[in-house]
VMD Tcl script that draws the C-alpha trace (Angstrom):
set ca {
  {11.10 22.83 6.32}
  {10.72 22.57 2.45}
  {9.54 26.08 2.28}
  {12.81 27.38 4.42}
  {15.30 24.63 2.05}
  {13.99 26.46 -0.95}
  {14.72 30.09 0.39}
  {18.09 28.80 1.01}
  {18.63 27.40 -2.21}
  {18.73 23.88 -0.60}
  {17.58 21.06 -3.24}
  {15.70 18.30 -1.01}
  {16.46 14.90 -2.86}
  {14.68 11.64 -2.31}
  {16.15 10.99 1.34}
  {15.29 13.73 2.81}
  {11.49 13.52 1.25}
  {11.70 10.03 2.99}
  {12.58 11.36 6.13}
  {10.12 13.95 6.04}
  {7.51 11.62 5.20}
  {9.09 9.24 8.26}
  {8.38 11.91 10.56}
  {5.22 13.40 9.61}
  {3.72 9.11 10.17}
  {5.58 9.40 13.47}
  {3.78 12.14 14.12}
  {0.35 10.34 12.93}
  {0.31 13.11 10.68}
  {-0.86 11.06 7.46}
  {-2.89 13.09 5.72}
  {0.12 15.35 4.95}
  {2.52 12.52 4.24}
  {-0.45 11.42 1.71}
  {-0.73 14.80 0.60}
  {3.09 15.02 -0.30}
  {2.96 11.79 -1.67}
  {-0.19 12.87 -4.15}
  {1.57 16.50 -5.32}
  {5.08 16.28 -5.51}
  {5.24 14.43 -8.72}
  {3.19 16.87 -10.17}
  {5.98 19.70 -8.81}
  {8.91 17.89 -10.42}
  {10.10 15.95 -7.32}
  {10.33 11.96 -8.23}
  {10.17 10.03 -5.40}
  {11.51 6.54 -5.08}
  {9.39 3.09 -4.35}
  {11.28 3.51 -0.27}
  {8.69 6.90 -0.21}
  {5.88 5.01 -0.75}
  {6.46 1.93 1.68}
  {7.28 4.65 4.63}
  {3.72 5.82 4.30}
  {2.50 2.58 3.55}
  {4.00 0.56 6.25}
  {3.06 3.55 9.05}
  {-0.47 3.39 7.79}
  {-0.59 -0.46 8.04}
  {0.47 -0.68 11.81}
  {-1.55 2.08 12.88}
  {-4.75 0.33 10.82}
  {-5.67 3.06 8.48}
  {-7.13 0.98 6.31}
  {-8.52 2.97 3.61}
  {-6.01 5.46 3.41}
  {-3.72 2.17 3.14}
  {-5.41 0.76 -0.14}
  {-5.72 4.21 -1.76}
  {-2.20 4.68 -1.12}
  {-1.94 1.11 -2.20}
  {-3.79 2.33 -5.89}
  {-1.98 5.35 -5.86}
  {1.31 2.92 -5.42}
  {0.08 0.64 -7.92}
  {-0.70 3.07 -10.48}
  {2.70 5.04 -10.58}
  {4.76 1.68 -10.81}
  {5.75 0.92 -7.47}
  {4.88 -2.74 -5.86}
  {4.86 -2.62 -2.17}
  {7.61 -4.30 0.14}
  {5.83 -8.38 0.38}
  {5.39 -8.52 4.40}
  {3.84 -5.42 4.31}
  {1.26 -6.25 1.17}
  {0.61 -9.87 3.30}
  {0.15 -7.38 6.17}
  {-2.51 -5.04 4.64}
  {-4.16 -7.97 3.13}
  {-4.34 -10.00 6.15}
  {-5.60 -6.44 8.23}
  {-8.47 -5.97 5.52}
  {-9.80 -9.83 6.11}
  {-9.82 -9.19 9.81}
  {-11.70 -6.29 9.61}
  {-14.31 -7.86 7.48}
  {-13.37 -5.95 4.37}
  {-13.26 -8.79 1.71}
  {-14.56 -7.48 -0.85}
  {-11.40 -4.59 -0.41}
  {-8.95 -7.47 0.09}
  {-9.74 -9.13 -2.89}
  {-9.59 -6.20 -4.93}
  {-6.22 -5.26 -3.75}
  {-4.96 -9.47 -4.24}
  {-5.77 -9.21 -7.92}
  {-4.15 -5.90 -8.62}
  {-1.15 -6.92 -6.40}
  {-0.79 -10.45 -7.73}
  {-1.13 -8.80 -11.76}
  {2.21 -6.81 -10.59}
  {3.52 -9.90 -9.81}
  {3.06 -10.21 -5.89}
  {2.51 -13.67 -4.81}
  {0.55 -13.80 -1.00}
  {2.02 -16.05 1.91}
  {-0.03 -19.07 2.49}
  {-1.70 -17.64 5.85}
  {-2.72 -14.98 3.81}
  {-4.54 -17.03 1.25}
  {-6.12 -18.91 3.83}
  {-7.55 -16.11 5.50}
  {-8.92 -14.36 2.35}
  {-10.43 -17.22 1.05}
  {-12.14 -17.72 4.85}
  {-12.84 -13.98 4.61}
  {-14.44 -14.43 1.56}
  {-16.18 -17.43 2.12}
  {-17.75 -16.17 5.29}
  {-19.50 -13.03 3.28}
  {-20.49 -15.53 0.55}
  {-19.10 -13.87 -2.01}
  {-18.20 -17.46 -3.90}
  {-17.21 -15.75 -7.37}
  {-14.60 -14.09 -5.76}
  {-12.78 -16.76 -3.91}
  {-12.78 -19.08 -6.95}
  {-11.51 -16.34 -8.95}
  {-8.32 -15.86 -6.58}
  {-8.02 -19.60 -6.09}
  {-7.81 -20.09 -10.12}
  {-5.15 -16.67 -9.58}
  {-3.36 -19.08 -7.04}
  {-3.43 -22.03 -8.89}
  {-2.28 -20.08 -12.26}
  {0.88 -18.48 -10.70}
  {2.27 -21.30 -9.59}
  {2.06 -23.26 -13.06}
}
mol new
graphics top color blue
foreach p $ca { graphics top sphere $p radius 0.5 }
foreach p [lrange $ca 0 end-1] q [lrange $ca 1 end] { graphics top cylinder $p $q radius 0.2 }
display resetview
């Protein structure tokens, strides 16, 4: 469709990226959305925070975890903080599928970008954590808790 706008001298702006990107996750088609999402920076297109959070948010209910936290890096590291329910959602997915270690990762970079977790979600990542005994970790993102809130 991008190919056939550009014969056509059609210039795609950032909605109809974001529908593209809508549809290709409808589609379960996210290694393309990903893939769009990775490149078209680098070709001049600058997508908006909305492009991100399509992919993200698809990825998230359909528990793709891992491509969720890389897009969640890739998100992180171009400037763009991801919608709150759908960070507490990721976060809260990662605990219940035992990937603490992941989960806490992804609460400090979040948090550092100004992101501040839902009490449930807390709770379970300091369980989650907890239960794997990894100690240093969950007093580390208790001190984060108790620091944002002073």
């Amino acid at each position: 469709m991008l190919k056939e706008m550009k014969e056509n001298e059609c210039k795609a702006d950032e909605v109809t990226f974001n529908v593209i990107l809508g549809g290709l996750c409808r589609e379960f088609r996210f290694d393309e959305a990903l893939d769009m999402l990775e490149r078209l920076p680098y070709d001049g297109v600058y997508l908006n925070k909305a492009s991100y959070r399509i992919v993200l948010n698809f990825l998230c209910k359909e528990g793709e975890l891992e491509k969720a936290v890389n897009l969640l890096h890739l998100m992180l590291d171009r400037g763009f903080l991801p919608h709150f329910a759908t960070s507490n959602e990721l976060l809260a997915r990662l605990c219940e599928a035992g990937k603490a270690n992941d989960a806490a990762v992804m609460s400090f970079l979040l948090i550092e970008m100004g992101f501040k977790p839902e009490p449930n979600t807390w709770s379970l990542l300091i369980d989650v954590v907890c239960r794997e005994r990894k100690l240093l970790p969950a007093f580390k993102l208790v001190d984060k808790l108790i620091m944002k809130d002073f």
